[in-house]
C-alpha positions as CSV (number, residue, x, y, z in Angstrom):
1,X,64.3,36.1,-22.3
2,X,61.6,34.9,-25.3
3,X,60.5,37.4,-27.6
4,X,57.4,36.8,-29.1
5,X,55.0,38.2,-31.4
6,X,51.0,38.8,-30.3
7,X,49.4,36.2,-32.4
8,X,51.8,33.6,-31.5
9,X,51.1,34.7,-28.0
10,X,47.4,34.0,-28.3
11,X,47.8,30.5,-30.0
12,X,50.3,29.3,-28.1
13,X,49.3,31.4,-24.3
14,X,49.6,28.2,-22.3
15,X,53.1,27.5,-23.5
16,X,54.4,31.1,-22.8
17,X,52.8,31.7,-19.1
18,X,54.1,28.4,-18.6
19,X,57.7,29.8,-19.4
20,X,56.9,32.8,-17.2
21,X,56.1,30.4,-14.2
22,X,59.6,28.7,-14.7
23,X,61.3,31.9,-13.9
24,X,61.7,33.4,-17.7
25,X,60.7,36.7,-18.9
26,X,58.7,36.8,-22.0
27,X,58.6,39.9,-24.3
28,X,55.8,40.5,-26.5
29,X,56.0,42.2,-29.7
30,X,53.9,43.7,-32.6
31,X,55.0,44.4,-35.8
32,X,58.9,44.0,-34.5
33,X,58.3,46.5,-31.8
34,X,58.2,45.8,-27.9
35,X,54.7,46.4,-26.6
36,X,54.7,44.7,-23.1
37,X,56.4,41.8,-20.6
38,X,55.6,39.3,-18.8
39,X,58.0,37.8,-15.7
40,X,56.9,37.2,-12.3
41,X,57.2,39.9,-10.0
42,X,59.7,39.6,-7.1
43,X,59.4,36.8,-4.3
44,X,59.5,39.7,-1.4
45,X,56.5,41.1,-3.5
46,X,55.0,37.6,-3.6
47,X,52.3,36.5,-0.6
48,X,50.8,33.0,-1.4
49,X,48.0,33.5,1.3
50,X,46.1,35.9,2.8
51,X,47.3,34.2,6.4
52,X,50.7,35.1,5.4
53,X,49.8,39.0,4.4
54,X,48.0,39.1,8.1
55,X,50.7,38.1,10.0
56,X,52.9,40.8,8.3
57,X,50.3,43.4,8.9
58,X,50.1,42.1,12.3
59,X,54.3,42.3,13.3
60,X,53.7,46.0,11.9
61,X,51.3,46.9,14.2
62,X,48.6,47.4,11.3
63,X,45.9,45.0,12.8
64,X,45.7,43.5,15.9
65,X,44.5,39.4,15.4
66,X,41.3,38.1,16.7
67,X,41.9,36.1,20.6
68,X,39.7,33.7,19.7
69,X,39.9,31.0,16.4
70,X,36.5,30.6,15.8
71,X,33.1,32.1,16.3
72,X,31.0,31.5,19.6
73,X,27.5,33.0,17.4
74,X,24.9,29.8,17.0
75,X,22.9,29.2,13.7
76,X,19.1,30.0,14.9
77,X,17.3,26.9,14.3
78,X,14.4,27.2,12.1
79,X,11.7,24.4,13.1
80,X,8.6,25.6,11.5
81,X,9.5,25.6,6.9
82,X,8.5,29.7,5.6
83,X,6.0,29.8,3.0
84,X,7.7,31.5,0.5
85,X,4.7,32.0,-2.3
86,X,2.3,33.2,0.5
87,X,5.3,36.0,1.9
88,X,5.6,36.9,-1.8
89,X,2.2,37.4,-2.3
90,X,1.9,39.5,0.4
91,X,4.8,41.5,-0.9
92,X,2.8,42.0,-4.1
93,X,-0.5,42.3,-3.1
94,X,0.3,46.3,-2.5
95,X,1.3,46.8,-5.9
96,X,-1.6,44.9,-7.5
């Protein structure tokens, strides 16, 4: 456990959350007296990715997964460019 005080904290941030990533806790103080702390929370609470919280949510019957991995919708094609200054325009032209 590292006790520190709030402007050491903020000059020296890096250093402490690096502490907090090894695994310590880090106490914060102001004016000798505790205010917060900082430790990881615990590694059950921990999900690194959201593919990890949807399986969970999927064993307990909370969502059911997609069948399919990826989408069967197409991109339209756009062959012709859109005159963007002449749609505008038009857009305007009732305020004018």
């Amino acid at each position: 456990m590292i006790r520190v005080g709030v402007k050491d904290l903020k000059n020296q941030l890096s250093q402490y959350l690096q502490y907090v990533k090894n695994g310590e806790k880090v106490i914060i103080t102001e004016h000798n007296r505790v205010i917060a702390e900082i430790n990881l929370p615990l590694k059950e609470k921990i999900m690194t990715s959201l593919e990890e919280k949807m399986k969970k949510m999927s064993k307990e019957g909370l969502i059911i997964p997609a069948k399919r991995k990826n989408s069967y919708a197409e991109i339209p094609e756009i062959k012709e460019k859109l005159d963007w200054k002449s749609i505008y325009n038009d857009i305007r032209a009732d305020r004018i």
